[in-house]
Every structure is written in structure tokens, then in C-alpha cells.
C-alpha positions as a Markdown table, in Angstrom:
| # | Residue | x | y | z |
|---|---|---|---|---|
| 1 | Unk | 0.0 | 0.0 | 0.0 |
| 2 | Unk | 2.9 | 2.5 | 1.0 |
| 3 | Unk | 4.6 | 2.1 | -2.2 |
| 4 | Unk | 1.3 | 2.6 | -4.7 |
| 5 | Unk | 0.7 | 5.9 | -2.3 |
| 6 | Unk | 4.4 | 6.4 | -3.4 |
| 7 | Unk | 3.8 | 5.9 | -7.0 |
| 8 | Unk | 0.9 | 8.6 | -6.8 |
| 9 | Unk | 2.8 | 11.0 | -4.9 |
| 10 | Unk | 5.8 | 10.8 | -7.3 |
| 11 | Unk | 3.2 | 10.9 | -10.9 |
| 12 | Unk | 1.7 | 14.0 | -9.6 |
| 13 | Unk | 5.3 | 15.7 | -8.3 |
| 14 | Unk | 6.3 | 14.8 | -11.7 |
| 15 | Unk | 3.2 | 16.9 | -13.4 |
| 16 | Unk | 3.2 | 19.5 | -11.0 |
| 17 | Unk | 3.2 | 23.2 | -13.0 |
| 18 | Unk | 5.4 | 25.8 | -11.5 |
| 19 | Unk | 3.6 | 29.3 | -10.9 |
| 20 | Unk | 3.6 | 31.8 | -13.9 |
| 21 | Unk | 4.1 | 29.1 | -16.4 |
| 22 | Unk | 1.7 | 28.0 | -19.1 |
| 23 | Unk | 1.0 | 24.4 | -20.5 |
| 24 | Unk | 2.1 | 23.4 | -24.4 |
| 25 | Unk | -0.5 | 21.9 | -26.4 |
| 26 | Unk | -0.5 | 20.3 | -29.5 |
| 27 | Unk | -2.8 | 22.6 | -32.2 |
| 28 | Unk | -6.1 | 21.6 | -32.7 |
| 29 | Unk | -8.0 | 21.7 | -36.4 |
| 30 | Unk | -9.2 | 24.8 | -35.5 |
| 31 | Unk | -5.9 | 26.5 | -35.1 |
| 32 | Unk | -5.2 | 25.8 | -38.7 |
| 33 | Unk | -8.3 | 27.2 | -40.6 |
| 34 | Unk | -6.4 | 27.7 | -43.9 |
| 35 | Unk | -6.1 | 24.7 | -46.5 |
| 36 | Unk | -4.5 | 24.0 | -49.6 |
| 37 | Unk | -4.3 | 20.9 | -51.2 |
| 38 | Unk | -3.1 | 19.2 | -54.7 |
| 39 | Unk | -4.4 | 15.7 | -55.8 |
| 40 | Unk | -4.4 | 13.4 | -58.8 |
| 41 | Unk | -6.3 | 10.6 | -59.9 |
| 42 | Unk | -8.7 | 8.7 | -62.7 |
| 43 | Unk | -12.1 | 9.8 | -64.0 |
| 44 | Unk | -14.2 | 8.0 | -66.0 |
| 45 | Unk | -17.2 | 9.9 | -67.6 |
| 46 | Unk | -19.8 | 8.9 | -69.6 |
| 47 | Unk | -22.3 | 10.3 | -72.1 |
| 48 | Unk | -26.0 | 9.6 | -71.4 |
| 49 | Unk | -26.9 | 8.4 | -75.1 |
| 50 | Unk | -27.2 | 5.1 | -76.8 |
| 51 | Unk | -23.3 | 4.0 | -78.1 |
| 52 | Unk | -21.5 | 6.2 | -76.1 |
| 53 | Unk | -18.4 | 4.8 | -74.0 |
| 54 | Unk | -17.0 | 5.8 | -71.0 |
| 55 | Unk | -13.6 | 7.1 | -71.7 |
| 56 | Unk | -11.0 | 7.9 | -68.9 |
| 57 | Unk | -9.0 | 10.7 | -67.8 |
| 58 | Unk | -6.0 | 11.6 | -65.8 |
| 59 | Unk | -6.4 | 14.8 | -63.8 |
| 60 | Unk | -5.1 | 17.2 | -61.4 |
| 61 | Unk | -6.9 | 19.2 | -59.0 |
| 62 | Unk | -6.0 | 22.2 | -56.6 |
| 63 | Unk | -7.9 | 23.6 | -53.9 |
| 64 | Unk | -8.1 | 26.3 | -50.9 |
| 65 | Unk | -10.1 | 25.4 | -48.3 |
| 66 | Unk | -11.4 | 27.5 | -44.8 |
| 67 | Unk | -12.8 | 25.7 | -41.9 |
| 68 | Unk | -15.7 | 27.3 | -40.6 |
| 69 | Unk | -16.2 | 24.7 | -37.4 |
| 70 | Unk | -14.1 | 22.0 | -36.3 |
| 71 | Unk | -16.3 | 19.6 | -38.5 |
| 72 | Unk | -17.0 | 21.7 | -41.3 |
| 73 | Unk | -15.1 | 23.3 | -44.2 |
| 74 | Unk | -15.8 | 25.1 | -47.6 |
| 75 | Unk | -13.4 | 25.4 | -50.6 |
| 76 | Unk | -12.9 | 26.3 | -53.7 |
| 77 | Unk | -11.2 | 23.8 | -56.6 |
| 78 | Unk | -9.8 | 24.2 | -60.2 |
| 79 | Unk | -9.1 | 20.7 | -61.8 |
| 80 | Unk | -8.0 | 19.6 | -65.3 |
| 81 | Unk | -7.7 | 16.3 | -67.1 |
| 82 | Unk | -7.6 | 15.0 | -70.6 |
| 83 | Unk | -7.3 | 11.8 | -72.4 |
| 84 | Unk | -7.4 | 10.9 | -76.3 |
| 85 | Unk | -8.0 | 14.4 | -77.4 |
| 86 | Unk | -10.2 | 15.3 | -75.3 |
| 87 | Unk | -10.3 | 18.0 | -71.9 |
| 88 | Unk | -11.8 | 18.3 | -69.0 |
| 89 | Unk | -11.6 | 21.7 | -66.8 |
| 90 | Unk | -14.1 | 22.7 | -64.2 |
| 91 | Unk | -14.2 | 25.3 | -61.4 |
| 92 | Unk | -16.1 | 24.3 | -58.1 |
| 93 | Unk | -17.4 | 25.3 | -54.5 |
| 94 | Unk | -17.3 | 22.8 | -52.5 |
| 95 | Unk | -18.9 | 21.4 | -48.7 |
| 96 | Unk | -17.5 | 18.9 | -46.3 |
| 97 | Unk | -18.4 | 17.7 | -43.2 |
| 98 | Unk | -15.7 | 15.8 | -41.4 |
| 99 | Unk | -16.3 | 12.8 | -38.7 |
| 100 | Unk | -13.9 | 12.8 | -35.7 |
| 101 | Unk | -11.9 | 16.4 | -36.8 |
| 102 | Unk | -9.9 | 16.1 | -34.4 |
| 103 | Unk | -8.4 | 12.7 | -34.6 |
| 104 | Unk | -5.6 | 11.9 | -37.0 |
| 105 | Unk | -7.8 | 9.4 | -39.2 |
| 106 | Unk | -10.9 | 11.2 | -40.3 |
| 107 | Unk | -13.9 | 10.7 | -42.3 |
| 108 | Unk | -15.1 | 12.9 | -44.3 |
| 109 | Unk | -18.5 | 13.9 | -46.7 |
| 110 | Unk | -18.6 | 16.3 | -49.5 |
| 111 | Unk | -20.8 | 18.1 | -51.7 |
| 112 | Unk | -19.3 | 20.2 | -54.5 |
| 113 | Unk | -21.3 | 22.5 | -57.2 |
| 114 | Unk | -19.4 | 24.2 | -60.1 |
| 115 | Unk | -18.9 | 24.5 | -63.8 |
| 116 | Unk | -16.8 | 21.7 | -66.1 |
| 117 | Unk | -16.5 | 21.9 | -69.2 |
| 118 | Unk | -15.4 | 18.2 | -70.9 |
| 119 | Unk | -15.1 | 18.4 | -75.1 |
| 120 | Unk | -12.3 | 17.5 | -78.0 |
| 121 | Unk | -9.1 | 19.7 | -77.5 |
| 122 | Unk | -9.8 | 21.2 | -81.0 |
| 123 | Unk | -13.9 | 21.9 | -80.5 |
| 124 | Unk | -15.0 | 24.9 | -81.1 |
| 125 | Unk | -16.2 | 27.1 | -78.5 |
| 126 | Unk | -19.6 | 26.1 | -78.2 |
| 127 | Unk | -18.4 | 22.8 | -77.7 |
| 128 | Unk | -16.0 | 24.1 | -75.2 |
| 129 | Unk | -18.7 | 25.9 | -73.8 |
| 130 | Unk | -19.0 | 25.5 | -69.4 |
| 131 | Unk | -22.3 | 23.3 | -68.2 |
| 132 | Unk | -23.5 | 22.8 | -64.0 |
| 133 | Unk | -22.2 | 20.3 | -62.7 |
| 134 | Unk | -22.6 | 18.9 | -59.8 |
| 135 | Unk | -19.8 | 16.1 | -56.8 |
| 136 | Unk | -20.8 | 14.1 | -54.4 |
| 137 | Unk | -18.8 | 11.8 | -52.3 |
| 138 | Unk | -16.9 | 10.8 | -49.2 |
| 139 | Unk | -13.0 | 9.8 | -48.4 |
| 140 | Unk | -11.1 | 9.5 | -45.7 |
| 141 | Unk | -8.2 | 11.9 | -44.5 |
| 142 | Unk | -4.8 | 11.2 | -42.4 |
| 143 | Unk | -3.0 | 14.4 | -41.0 |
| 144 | Unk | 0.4 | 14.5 | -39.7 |
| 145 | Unk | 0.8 | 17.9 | -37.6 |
| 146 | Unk | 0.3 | 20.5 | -40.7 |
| 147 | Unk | 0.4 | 17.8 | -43.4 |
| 148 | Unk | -2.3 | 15.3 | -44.3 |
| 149 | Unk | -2.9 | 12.8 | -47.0 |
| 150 | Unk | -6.4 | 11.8 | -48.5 |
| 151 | Unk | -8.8 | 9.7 | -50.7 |
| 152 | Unk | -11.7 | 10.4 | -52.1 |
| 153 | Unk | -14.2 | 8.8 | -53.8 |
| 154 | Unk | -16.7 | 11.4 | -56.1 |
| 155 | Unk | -19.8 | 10.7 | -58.3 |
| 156 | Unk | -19.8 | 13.1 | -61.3 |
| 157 | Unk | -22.4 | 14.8 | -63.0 |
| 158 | Unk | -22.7 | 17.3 | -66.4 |
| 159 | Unk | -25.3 | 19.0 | -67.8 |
| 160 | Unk | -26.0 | 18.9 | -71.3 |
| 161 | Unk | -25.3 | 21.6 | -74.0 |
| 162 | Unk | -27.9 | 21.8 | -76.2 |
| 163 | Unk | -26.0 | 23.9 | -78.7 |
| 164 | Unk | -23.8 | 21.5 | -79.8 |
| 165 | Unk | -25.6 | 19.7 | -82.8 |
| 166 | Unk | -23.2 | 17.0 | -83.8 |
| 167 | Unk | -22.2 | 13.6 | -81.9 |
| 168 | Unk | -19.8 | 11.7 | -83.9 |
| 169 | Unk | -16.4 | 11.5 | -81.9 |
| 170 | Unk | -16.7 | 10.7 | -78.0 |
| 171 | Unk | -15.8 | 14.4 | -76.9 |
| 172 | Unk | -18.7 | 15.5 | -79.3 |
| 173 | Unk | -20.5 | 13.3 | -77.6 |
| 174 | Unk | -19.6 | 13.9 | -73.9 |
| 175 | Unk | -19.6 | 17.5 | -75.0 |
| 176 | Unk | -23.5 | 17.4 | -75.8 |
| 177 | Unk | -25.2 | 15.3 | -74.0 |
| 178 | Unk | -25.7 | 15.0 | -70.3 |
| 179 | Unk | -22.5 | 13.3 | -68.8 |
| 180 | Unk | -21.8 | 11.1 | -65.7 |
| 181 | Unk | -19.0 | 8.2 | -64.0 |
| 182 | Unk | -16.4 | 8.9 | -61.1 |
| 183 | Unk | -13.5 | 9.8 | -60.2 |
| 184 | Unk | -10.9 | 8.7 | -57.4 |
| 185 | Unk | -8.2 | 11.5 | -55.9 |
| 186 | Unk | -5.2 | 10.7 | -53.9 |
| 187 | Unk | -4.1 | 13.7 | -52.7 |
| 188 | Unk | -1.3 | 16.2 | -49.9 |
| 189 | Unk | -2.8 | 18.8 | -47.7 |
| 190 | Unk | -1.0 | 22.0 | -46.3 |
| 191 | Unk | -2.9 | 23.5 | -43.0 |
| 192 | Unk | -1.5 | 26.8 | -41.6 |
């Protein structure tokens, strides 16, 4: 008994704060409100007409983001991405809502509403020509200090343009009509 009084004694003489002097914490999420991030990864869109084929993409994307709450944060994204001729570019505001902020591992929920604009390199402008879009999707996050690395997983979709009269190539095609598919990011995060 004498020696766990002992132990007890010592462990709180050992944590004991001298007068004046203030305790270090590690930052929490809400000490670093400002975000910028960089990712990469595939998208596959579609065209919602009879033939079409989903064709794939390899894009970047760059964002600033501002947490409003420890859960929440808004942003604004640029991405590109192209494949066999064809470009994708699109401009979005984006939501997310983020499970255990705090923690090192989080979850995270997003919503995104923008403009993208997905036709043949050498279209004209029309076909060129921005349409709504809308993201949705989830990932998951892992932070180390003022650095983090993510996933996330996003379902895409694109208006139509309904000036654009022919559908021959695929980036006519995706151009025109309606578009949807996904896309998976793999991206590094800067918090200051």
C-alpha cells in the first residue's frame, strides 16, 4: 500500500506546473483554418446516349479550403484532365463535413457545385462551352501535424449543351449530351 501511495505522490510531483508558467498543447483543427491541397487521380465519364463509351482521364486538382467549425469546411477547386484528345476543366465550390476532426484518421462527406466543361481539344467554342455540374462523395483523411494525405471517392455529374448539334467523336458526344461516371483522388494537404 505505501509504495502505490508512493507511485501517486511521485506521478503528480512529476506533473506539477510551476507558478507563472503555461501548459504546451499540440494545435487543434481549428488553429489551422487555412487549406491548400493538390491531388491526382482517374475519371471516367460517360455520355447519357445510346453507343456512347465511357472514356478515362487523368487529372489534377488544386484547392483552398477555410474551416468554418471543427467539422466543417468550404473550398474552392480548379481541376484539369484529358485523355485521347479530349479535356476536362471545371471550377467548383465545395462542402464537407468531417467525422472525428480532431483525430488523425478522419472521415469525411462532401458536396461540390461548379462548372466543367469536358469536349475534343480542338472543338470549337460552343463545344468548349462551361455546363452545372454537380460532386458528391466521401474519403477519408490522415493528418500528420500540418500535413495530411487523402482519398476520395466522387460521383460526377454534367449537364447537357444543347447547342452543340453533332455527336460523332466521344468528346462530341460527352460534349453534348448529359455526362456522368467517377472519379478517385489521392491527394497532400497544407494547414496553416
Amino acid at each position: 500500500m505505501r509504495s502505490l501511495l508512493l507511485v501517486a505522490a511521485l506521478a503528480s510531483v512529476a506533473h506539477a506546473q510551476a507558478p507563472g508558467q503555461t501548459v504546451q498543447t499540440a494545435p487543434g483543427v481549428i488553429d489551422r483554418r487555412w487549406s491548400v491541397d493538390l491531388a491526382l487521380g482517374p475519371t471516367i465519364l460517360k455520355a447519357k446516349t445510346d453507343g456512347a463509351k465511357g472514356v478515362l482521364f487523368l487529372g489534377l486538382e488544386l484547392a483552398a479550403r477555410f474551416r468554418i467549425r471543427r467539422e466543417v469546411e468550404v473550398a474552392l477547386a480548379f481541376d484539369a484532365a484529358g485523355n485521347q484528345g479530349i479535356g476536362l476543366v471545371g471550377f467548383f465550390a465545395e462542402g464537407r463535413y468531417r467525422f472525428n476532426a480532431e483525430r488523425a484518421w478522419n472521415p469525411f462527406v462532401l458536396v461540390s457545385l461548379g462548372v466543367e466543361s469536358v469536349a475534343d481539344k480542338t472543338g470549337s467554342s460552343t463545344e468548349k462551352q462551361g455546363r452545372g455540374a454537380l460532386r458528391i462523395g466521401g474519403g477519408v483523411e490522415r493528418r500528420f501535424g500540418a500535413w495530411a494525405t487523402s482519398a476520395t471517392l466522387r460521383l460526377v455529374g454534367i449537364g447537357e449543351n444543347k447547342s452543340v448539334m453533332t455527336d460523332t467523336t466521344a468528346g462530341e458526344k460527352l460534349s453534348r449530351y448529359g455526362t456522368s461516371g467517377g472519379e478517385l483522388v489521392i491527394g497532400g494537404t497544407f494547414y496553416w
